[in-house]
C-alpha positions in Angstrom: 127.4 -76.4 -66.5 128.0 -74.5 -69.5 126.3 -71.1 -69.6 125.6 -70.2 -73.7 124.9 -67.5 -75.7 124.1 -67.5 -79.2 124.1 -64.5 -82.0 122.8 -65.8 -85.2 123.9 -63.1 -88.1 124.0 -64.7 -91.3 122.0 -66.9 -93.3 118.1 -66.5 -92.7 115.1 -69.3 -91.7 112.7 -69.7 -94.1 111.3 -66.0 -94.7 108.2 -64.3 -95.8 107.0 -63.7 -99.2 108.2 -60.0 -100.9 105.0 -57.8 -101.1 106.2 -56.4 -104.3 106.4 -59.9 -106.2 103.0 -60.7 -105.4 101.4 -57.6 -107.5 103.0 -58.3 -110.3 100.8 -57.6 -113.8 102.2 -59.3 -116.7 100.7 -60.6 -120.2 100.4 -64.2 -120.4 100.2 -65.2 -124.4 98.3 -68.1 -126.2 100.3 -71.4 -126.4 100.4 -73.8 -129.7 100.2 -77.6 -128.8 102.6 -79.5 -129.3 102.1 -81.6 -132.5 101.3 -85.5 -131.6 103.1 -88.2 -134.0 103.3 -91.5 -133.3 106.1 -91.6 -131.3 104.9 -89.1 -128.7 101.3 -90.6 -128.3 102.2 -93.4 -125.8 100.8 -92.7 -122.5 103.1 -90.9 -119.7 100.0 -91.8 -117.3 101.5 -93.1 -114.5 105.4 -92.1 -114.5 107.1 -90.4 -111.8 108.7 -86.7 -113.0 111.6 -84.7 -112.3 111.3 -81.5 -111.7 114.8 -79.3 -112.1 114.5 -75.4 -111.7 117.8 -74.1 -113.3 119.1 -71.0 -110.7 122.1 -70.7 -112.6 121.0 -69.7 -116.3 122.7 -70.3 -119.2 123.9 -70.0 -123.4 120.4 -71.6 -125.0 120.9 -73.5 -127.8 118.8 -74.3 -130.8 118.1 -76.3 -133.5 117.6 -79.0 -131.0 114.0 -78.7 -129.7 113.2 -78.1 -125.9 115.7 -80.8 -124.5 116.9 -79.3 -121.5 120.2 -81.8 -120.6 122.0 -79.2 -123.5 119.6 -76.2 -122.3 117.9 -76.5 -126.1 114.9 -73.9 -126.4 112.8 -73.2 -129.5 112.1 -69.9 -127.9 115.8 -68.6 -127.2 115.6 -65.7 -129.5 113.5 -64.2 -127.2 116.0 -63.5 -125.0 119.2 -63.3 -126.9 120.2 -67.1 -126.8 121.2 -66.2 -122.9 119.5 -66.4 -119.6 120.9 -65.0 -116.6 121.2 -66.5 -113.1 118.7 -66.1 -110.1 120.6 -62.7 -108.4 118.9 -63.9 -104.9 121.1 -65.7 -102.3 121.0 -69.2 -101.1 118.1 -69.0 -98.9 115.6 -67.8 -101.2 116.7 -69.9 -103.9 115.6 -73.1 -100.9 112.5 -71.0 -99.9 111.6 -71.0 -103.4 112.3 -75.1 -103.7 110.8 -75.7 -100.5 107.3 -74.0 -101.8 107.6 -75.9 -105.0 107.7 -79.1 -103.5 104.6 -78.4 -101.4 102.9 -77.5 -103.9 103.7 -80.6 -105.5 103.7 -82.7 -102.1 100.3 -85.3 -103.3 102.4 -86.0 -107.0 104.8 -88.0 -107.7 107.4 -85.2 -108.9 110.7 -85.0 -107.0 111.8 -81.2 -107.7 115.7 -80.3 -107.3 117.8 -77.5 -107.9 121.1 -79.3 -109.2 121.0 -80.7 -112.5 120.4 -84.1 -112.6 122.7 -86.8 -114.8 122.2 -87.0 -118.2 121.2 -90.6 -117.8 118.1 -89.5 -115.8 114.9 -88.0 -118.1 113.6 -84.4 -116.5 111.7 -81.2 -116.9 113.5 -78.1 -116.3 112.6 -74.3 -115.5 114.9 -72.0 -116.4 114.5 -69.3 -112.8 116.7 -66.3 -114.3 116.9 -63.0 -115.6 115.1 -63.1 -118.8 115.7 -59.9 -119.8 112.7 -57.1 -120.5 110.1 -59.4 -121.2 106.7 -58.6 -120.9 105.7 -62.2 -119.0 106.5 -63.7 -115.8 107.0 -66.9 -117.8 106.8 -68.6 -120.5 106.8 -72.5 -122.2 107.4 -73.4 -125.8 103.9 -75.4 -126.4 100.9 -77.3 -124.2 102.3 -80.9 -124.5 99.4 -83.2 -124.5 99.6 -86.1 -122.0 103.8 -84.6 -121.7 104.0 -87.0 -124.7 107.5 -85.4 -125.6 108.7 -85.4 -122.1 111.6 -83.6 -121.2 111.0 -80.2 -122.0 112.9 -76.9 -121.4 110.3 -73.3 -120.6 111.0 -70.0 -118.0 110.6 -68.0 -115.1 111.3 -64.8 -114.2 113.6 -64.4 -111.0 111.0 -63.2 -108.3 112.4 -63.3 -105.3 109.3 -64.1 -103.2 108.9 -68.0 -103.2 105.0 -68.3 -103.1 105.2 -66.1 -106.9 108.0 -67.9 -107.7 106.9 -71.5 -107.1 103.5 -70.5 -108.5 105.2 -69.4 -111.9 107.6 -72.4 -111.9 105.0 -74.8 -111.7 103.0 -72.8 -114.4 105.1 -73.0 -116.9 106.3 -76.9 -116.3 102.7 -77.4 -116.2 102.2 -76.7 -119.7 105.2 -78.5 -120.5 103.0 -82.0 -119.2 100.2 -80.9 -121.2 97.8 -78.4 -118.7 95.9 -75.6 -119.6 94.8 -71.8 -118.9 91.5 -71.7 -116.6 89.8 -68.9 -115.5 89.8 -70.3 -111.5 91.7 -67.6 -109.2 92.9 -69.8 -107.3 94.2 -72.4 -109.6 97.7 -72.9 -110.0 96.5 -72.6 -114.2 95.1 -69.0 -113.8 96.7 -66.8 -115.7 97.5 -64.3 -113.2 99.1 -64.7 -110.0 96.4 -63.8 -107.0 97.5 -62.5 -103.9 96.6 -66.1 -102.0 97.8 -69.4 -102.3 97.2 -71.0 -105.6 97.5 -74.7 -105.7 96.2 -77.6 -108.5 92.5 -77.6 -107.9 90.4 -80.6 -107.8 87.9 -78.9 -109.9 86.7 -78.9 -113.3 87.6 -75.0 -114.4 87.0 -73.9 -117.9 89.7 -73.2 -120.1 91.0 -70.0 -121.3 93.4 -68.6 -123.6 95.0 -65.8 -122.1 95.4 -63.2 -119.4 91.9 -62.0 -120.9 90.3 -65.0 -120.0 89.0 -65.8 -123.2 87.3 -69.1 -123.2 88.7 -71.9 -125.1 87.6 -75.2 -126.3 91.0 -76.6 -125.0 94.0 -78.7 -127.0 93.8 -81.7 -124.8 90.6 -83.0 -124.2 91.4 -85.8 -125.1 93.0 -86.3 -121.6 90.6 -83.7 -120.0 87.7 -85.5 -120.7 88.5 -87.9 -118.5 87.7 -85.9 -115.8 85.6 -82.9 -117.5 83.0 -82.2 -120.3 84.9 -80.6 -123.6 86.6 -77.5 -122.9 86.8 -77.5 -119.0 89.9 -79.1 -117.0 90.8 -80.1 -113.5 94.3 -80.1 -113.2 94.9 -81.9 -109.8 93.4 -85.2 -111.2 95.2 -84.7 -114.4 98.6 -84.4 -112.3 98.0 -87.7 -110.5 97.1 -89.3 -113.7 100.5 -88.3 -115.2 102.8 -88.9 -112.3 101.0 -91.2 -110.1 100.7 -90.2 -105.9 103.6 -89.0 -104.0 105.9 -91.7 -102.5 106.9 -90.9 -98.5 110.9 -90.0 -97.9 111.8 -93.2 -96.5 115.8 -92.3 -96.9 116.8 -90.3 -93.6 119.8 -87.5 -94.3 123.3 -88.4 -93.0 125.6 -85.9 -91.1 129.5 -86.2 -90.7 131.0 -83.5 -88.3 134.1 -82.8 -90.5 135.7 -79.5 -87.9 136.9 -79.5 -85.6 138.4 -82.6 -85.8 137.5 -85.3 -83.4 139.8 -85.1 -80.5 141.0 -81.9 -80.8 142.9 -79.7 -78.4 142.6 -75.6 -78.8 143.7 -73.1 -76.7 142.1 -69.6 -75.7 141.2 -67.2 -77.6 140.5 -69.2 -79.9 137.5 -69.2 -82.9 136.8 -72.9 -84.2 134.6 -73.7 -87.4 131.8 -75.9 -86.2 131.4 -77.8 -89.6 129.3 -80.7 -91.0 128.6 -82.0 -94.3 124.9 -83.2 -95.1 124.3 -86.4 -97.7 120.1 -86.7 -98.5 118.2 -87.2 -101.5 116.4 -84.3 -101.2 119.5 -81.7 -100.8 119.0 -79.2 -100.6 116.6 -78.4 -97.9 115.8 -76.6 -94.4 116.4 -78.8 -91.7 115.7 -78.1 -87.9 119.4 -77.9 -86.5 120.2 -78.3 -82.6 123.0 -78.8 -81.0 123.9 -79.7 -76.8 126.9 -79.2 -75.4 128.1 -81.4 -72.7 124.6 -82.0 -72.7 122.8 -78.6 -72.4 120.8 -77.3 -74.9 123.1 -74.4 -77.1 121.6 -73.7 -80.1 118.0 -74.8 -82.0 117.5 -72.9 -85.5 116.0 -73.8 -89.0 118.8 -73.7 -91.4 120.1 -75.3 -94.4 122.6 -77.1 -92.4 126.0 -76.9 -90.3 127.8 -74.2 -90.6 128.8 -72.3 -87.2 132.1 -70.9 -85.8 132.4 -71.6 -82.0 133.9 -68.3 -80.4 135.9 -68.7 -77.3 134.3 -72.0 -75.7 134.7 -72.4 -72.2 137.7 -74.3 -71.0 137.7 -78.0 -70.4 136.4 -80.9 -72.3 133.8 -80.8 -74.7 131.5 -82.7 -76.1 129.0 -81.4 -78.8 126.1 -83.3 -80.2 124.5 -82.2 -83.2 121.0 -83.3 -84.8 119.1 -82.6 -87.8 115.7 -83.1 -88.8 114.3 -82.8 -92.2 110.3 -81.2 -93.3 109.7 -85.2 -93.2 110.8 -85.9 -89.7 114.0 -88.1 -90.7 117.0 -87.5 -88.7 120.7 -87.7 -88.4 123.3 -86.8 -85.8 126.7 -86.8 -85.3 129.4 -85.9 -82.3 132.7 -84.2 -81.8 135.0 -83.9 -78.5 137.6 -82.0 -78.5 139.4 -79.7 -75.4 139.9 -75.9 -74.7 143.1 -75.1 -72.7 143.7 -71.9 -71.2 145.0 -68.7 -72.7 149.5 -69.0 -72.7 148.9 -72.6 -72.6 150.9 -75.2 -74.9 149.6 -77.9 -77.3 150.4 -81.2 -76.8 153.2 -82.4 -78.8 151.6 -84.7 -81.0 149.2 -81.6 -82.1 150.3 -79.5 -84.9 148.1 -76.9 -84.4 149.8 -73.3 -83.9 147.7 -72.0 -81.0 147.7 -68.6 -82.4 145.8 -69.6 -86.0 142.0 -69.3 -86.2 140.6 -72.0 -87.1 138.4 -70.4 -89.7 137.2 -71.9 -92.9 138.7 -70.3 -96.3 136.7 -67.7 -97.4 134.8 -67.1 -94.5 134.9 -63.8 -92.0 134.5 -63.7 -88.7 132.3 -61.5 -87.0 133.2 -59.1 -83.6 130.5 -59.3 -81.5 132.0 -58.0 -78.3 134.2 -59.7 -75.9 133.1 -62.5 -74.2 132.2 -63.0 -70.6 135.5 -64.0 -68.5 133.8 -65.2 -65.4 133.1 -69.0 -64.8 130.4 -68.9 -67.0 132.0 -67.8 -70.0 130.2 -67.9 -73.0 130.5 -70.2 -75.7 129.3 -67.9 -79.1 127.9 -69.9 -81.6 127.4 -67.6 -85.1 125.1 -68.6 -88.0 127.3 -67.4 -91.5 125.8 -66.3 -94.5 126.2 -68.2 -97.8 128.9 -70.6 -96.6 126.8 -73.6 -96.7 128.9 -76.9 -97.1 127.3 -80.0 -98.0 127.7 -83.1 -100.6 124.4 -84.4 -102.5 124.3 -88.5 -102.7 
C-alpha cells in the first residue's frame, strides 16, 4: 500500500468573488441604435452566438466599424486606439468564463476565451485595462434584433468573476440589441447589485441611464413581442435570438504525455506528472483525481494536469488519472513507470541520467521538507501555478 501525502501550492479552485469589485459606482451613458438598412433587417431569431471575451487586449483599429476578427472599434479613441490585457492570472481569467457561461447556461451562446477562426462569425468583449474611464463598460450602439452581428464593445478588468461576468454580458448584450431596465436584479440594470444578476423573465421598463430615466426604448419592435411599448424582458428576447442551449454531448480527452509510459527513475528523484486536455469547451475547471496502484492520491478542482511527483515510493507504479467536466463528461488516461533505489543504475536501453530532474522548462520546484524514509514513504504530489498545458480541438 502506498501511504500519500499531498501539498497543493499553486494554482487555485474556483475562488470567491473580490468584495471590492462588487461596490463599484460607475456612470453608465445613453447608447444610440444602431441604424437598420436593409441588409441588417433579416431576422437573427434563432441562430446560435459566439461569445469571445478578449483577455489579452489589443491595437483597435478604425475606419472599419465594430468587426472584432481585426479588433475594429468605432469607439477606440476613447482609449488611445489600445486596450491592455486582463493583469489577473489564469484562474480568474476561467472563474470569470466559468460564471459567464452560467449565466448564459439556458442560451444557445457558447462563450470562449481564445479567438475563434476567422471563418467562424462572433461577438467579442474586450476584458482589459481601459484606461481612466469613468464606466465599467461600454458598447458602440443597441443593435436591434443583433442585425449587424459581429460586434466589438468593453469591460473593465475586475478581477471578481460574478462583476466581471455581469459586465461582460452587459455590454455583448447591447451588442444583440437589449436594453437598460430599471430591475436590480436584471442582468440590464445599470448598476451592478451586490447579488446575483441574471436575464430576468420579466417585463422591466426601460431606462436610459445610471439615473434610471425611463425610456420609450429603440427596439420595440422586438420587445413587443413579449412587452407593451417601452418595457423589455430580456430572457425571452435571448432565446428568441439564439435559440435554447444544446447539452455537451462531446466528452474531453486526456493523453498522459510525462512521464513517459514505461519509464524507469531512480531516487531522489522529482518527475512532472503531465497531461494535455483536448474539449470543446477549453478552457474549463475539471474535477481531477488520480489513484496510485489503486489508492486514492489526490482529488482537486483544477484546470487540468499539471503535478510534479516528488520522491515516489520505490517499485512499480501505476497511476490512473480522471477528469470530469461541470457537465459530467469524462476522460482518463494511465502511466506505469518504476522507481529504483537511491545509487541505483538505469537500465541500458534508458537514456535518462539519474541525476537530472525531470522538471518541465520553466517551471520551479518547490522544498517542502524531506520526505518520510520509512516504508511508507511519501509520494508528494504539488499543484503549480500558471503552468497549465493543454491543446484546444
Amino acid at each position: 500500500m502506498v501511504a500519500t501525502v499531498l501539498a497543493a501550492v499553486g494554482e487555485p479552485t474556483p475562488v470567491a468573488d473580490d468584495a471590492h469589485d462588487l461596490a463599484f459606482s460607475r456612470t453608465t451613458p445613453a447608447l444610440p441604435t444602431a441604424e437598420l438598412t436593409e441588409e441588417t433587417r433579416e431576422a437573427r431569431q434563432g441562430a446560435p452566438e459566439i461569445l469571445y471575451v478578449n483577455f489579452d487586449g489589443g491595437v483597435l483599429q478604425t475606419g472599419c466599424g465594430n468587426d472584432p476578427k481585426n479588433d475594429c472599434s468605432t469607439l477606440a479613441h476613447l482609449f488611445d486606439g489600445y486596450v491592455g490585457p486582463f493583469d489577473g492570472n489564469f484562474s480568474q481569467r476561467v472563474n470569470i468564463l466559468q460564471e459567464t457561461r452560467k449565466d448564459l447556461a439556458d442560451f444557445g451562446v457558447t462563450t470562449v476565451i481564445e479567438r475563434p477562426p476567422d471563418s467562424v462569425d462572433y461577438t467579442m468583449v474586450i476584458y482589459g485595462d481601459l484606461g481612466p474611464q469613468s464606466f465599467a463598460g461600454i458598447a458602440p450602439y443597441i443593435d436591434c434584433e443583433d442585425g449587424r452581428r459581429g460586434d466589438t464593445s468593453f469591460t473593465q478588468g475586475f478581477t471578481s468573476s460574478n462583476t466581471g461576468s455581469t459586465v461582460i454580458l452587459q455590454e455583448a448584450a447591447h451588442t444583440w440589441g437589449l436594453e437598460h431596465v430599471d430591475a436590480p436584479f436584471d442582468i440590464l440594470n445599470p448598476f451592478k447589485s451586490a447579488g446575483q444578476q441574471s436575464f430576468q423573465d420579466e417585463c422591466f421598463k426601460i431606462v436610459a441611464n445610471t439615473d434610471l430615466e425611463p425610456t420609450s426604448g429603440s427596439c420595440n419592435q422586438i420587445h413587443q413581442k413579449f412587452c407593451e411599448t417601452g418595457w423589455q424582458n430580456s430572457y425571452r428576447e435571448m432565446l428568441l435570438l439564439f435559440g435554447p442551449s444544446t447539452p455537451d454531448v462531446q466528452p474531453p480527452n486526456l493523453e498522459i504525455i510525462s512521464p513517459e509510459d514505461g519509464s524507469t527513475h531512480v531516487l531522489p528523484t522529482t518527475i512532472a506528472l503531465l497531461g494535455e486536455v483536448t474539449d470543446n469547451l477549453h478552457p474549463q475547471f475539471y474535477q481531477v483525481q488520480i489513484w496510485d496502484n489503486g489508492e486514492p492520491v489526490y482529488d482537486q478542482t483544477t484546470t487540468g494536469l499539471d503535478l510534479l511527483l516528488v520522491n515516489p515510493p520505490e517499485g512499480p507504479h501505476e497511476m490512473r488519472v480522471v477528469i470530469t467536466e461541470d457537465g459530467g463528461g469524462m476522460a482518463e488516461d494511465t502511466v506505469r513507470f518504476t522507481i529504483l533505489p537511491e545509487g541505483s543504475e538505469l537500465p541500458e536501453d534508458d537514456d535518462e541520467d539519474p541525476d537530472e530532474i525531470d522538471d518541465p522548462e520553466g517551471v520551479e520546484s518547490c522544498a517542502v521538507g524531506e520526505p518520510d524514509s520509512g516504508p511508507l514513504a511519501g509520494l508528494l504530489v504539488l499543484l503549480m501555478l500558471g503552468a497549465t498545458r493543454r491543446r484546444q480541438q
